[in-house]
C-alpha positions, 0 to 999 in steps of 0.5 A, a space after each residue: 150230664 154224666 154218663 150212666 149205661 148199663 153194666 154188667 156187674 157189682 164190684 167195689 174192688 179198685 185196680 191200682 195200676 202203677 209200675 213204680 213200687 213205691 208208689 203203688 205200695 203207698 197208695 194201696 195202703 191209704 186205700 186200705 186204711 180207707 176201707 177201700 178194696 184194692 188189687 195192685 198191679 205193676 203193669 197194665 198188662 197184668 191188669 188186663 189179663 185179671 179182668 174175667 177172674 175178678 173185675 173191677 168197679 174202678 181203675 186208677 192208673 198211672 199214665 206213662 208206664 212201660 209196654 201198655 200205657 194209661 191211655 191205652 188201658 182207657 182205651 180199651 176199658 172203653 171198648 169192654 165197659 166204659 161204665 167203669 170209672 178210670 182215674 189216671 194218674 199224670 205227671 206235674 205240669 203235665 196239662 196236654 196229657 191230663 186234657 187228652 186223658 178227658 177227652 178220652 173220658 177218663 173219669 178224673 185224673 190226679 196230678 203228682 205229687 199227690 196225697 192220700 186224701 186226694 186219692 182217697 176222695 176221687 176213688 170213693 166218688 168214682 165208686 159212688 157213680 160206679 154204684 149208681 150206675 149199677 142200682 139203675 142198670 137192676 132197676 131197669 131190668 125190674 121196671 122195664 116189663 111194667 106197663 103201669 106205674 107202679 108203687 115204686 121206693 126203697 123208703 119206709 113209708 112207701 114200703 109201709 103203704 104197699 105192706 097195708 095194701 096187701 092186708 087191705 086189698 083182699 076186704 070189702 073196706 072202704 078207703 080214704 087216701 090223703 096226700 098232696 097233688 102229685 103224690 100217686 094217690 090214683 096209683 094206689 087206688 089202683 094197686 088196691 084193686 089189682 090185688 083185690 081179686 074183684 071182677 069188676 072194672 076200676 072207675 074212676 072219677 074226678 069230683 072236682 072236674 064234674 060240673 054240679 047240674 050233670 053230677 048227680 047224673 054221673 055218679 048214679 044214673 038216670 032213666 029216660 025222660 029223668 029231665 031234659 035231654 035224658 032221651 036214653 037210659 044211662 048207666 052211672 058210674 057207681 053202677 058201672 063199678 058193680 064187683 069192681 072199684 069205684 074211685 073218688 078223687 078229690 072228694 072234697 069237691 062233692 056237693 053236700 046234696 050228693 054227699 047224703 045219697 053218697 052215704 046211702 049207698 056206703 051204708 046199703 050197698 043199693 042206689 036209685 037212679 034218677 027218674 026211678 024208685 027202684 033200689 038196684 044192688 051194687 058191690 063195689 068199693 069206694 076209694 075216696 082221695 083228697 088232698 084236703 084235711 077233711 075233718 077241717 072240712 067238717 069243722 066249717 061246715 064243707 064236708 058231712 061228718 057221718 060221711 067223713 066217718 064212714 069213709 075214715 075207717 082206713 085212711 092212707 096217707 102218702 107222704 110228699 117226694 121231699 121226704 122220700 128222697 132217696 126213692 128219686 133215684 129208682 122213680 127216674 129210672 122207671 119214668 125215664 125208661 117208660 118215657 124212652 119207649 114212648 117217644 121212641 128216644 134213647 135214654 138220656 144219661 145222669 149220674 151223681 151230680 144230676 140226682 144230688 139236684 134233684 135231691 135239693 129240689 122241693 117237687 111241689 107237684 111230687 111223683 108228677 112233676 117228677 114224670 114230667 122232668 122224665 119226659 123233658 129229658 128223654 126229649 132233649 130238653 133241659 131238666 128245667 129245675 133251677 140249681 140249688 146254689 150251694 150258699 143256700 144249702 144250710 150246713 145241716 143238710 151238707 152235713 146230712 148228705 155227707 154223712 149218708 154217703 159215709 154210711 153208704 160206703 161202709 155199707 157197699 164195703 161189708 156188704 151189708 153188714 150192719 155190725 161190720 159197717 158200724 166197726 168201720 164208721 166206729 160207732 155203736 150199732 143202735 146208734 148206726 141203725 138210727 142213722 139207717 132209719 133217718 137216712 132211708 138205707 136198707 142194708 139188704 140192699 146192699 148185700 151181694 145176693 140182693 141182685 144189686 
């Protein structure tokens, strides 16, 4: 995997170190035709010494100068930030300084003659890690005090579900919660009830795992002597739930009979247990999840419509993890550093390469199944994600993933300045916002006072 440790600050400016003028005075110009920040120096030294007043994201350097040479530079790069990309700069044929420059974890090396395309490729991929790096060093410094998962993502549809449940948390409505296995429904639930300001517990409960004779007992209670076996009164679980939250997983898997007392209990905010007639109050708010299209439900005969329709009054809907790909990175920083801390492990590296294939991954078990691979890798394991081979990556998504990277980098170099982003990838700015909108970018993030 490629390095990624913590760093202590943003910068997309490039140190260009190399004592032939000429070829200095041409490489800064391709940069800056690039759009690319550059400072260029004649020496290492000079270099060195600028580091405190403005430091760089990446440094190329040439490696055979006078007094401190490339590899020296490398050295002592790593010795103060070794999260800064160093690409060097080697003679032709020079292959025994190239794979000493490696070794000593150079970043890239360019070989002379070279041209500016070349350069220009390494330098944005060195920054575009230099980035990465950066965003997992402010995400750890966010996540690492959070002791519950939270509603974690930079893209709308998450932001959107966190907005809704910031109006929703505070009323007494009832919710359905539909998505896929794995998408967080449980952690939205419990968002709900952190913000509603209730008193009582949050409880939980897995209809699907609920054995049908002992259901009913479950859900609302018995007295004693209510059938064989019951030698003590018991407290059911909506009961339990009185001033706080009651949720519902996998609703679907309710029996029909249970449904109607379910109803009941909706409508009149009162419930009997089983071997008593007497009504006993409760306040609490259901949260009812699925995984399952309920009104098809409905339609067969598998589920009640007065049911469906009276928890249907607020539904949110979780979108999958394939399509919310750029929230992979942030939710791997958390599960990584939550996993670090359980298993009492450092945490594992990874860079660009390693979330380019997680990007091309389907996630069929989504947040979960993203957790899971967490905690593989913070145990040493493989990833355990098969690798996409590029042949099957249609030339619509490489074209997607290209594009987004340009985007990103216009941004990184206004800052987040939309209309300076669309001067420099010289496209209308309506037609760039549409482009942020499909891509997931939010140009804030971006911005130097964002804390990125």
């Amino acid at each position: 995997m490629t390095d990624m440790t913590d760093t202590p600050c943003r910068s997309t400016l490039v140190y260009l170190v190399e004592d032939d003028e000429l070829v200095r005075r041409a490489c800064e110009q391709a940069m800056k035709l690039a759009d690319i920040p550059v400072r260029g120096f004649s020496s290492a030294e000079h270099a060195l010494a600028a580091l405190d007043d403005e430091p760089p994201g990446v440094i190329v350097s040439d490696v055979r100068m006078p007094g401190i040479s490339g590899l020296e530079l490398l050295e002592r790069m790593q010795a103060r930030d070794r999260d800064i990309p160093v690409i060097l700069i080697t003679g032709h044929g020079d292959v025994s300084m190239a794979v000493q420059a490696m070794r000593a974890h150079a970043y890239d090396f360019i070989e002379k003659p070279f041209n500016s395309a070349r350069l220009i490729d390494v330098v944005r991929r060195a920054l575009e890690k230099r980035a990465l790096i950066e965003e997992n060093q402010r995400l750890r410094e966010q996540l690492g005090s959070l002791r519950d998962t939270p509603l974690i993502g930079h893209s709308e549809s998450i932001q959107r579900i966190v907005r809704t449940i910031d109006s929703l948390a505070p009323t007494d409505v009832d919710i359905l919660i539909l998505g896929e296995t794995g998408t967080g429904k449980e952690v939205v639930a419990q968002a709900l009830h952190a913000r509603s300001g209730r008193s009582g517990p949050f409880v939980a409960l897995n209809c699907g795992a609920l054995p049908e004779p002992v259901f009913e007992s479950e859900m609302f209670g018995h007295e004693t002597g209510a059938f064989t076996g019951a030698e003590k009164r018991r407290i059911g679980k909506i009961e339990y739930a009185d001033k706080g939250t009651l949720f519902l997983d996998e609703i679907e898997s309710m029996p029909l009979a249970l449904q109607v007392k379910l109803l009941r209990v909706l409508q009149e905010r009162t419930l009997e247990r089983l071997g008593s007639n007497a009504s006993i109050p409760v306040s609490c708010r259901v949260v009812a999840a699925t995984k399952t299209d309920l009104k098809q439900l409905v339609a067969q005969g598998r589920f009640r419509a007065d049911l469906y329709y009276r928890l249907n009054v607020v539904t949110l809907e979780l979108p999958p993890l394939r399509q919310r790909l750029n929230d992979i990175a942030p939710l791997m920083t958390y599960f990584i550093s939550q996993a670090s801390r359980r298993f009492n492990r450092e945490a594992p590296s990874w860079g660009e390469i390693d979330l380019l294939r997680w990007q091309q991954h389907d996630w069929p078990g989504n947040v979960r199944e993203l957790k899971a691979t967490a905690e593989r890798l913070c145990l040493g394991l493989t990833d355990g994600l098969e690798a996409t081979p590029s042949a099957t990556i249609s030339l619509s998504t490489r074209l997607d993933q290209y594009e987004r990277s340009l985007i990103r980098d216009a941004l990184r170099t206004s800052q987040g300045n939309v209309a300076e982003a669309a001067e420099l990838l010289r496209v209308p700015k309506k037609t760039l916002y549409d482009k942020l909108t499909r891509h997931q970018l939010d140009p804030e993030s971006f911005r130097t006072n964002s804390g990125n």
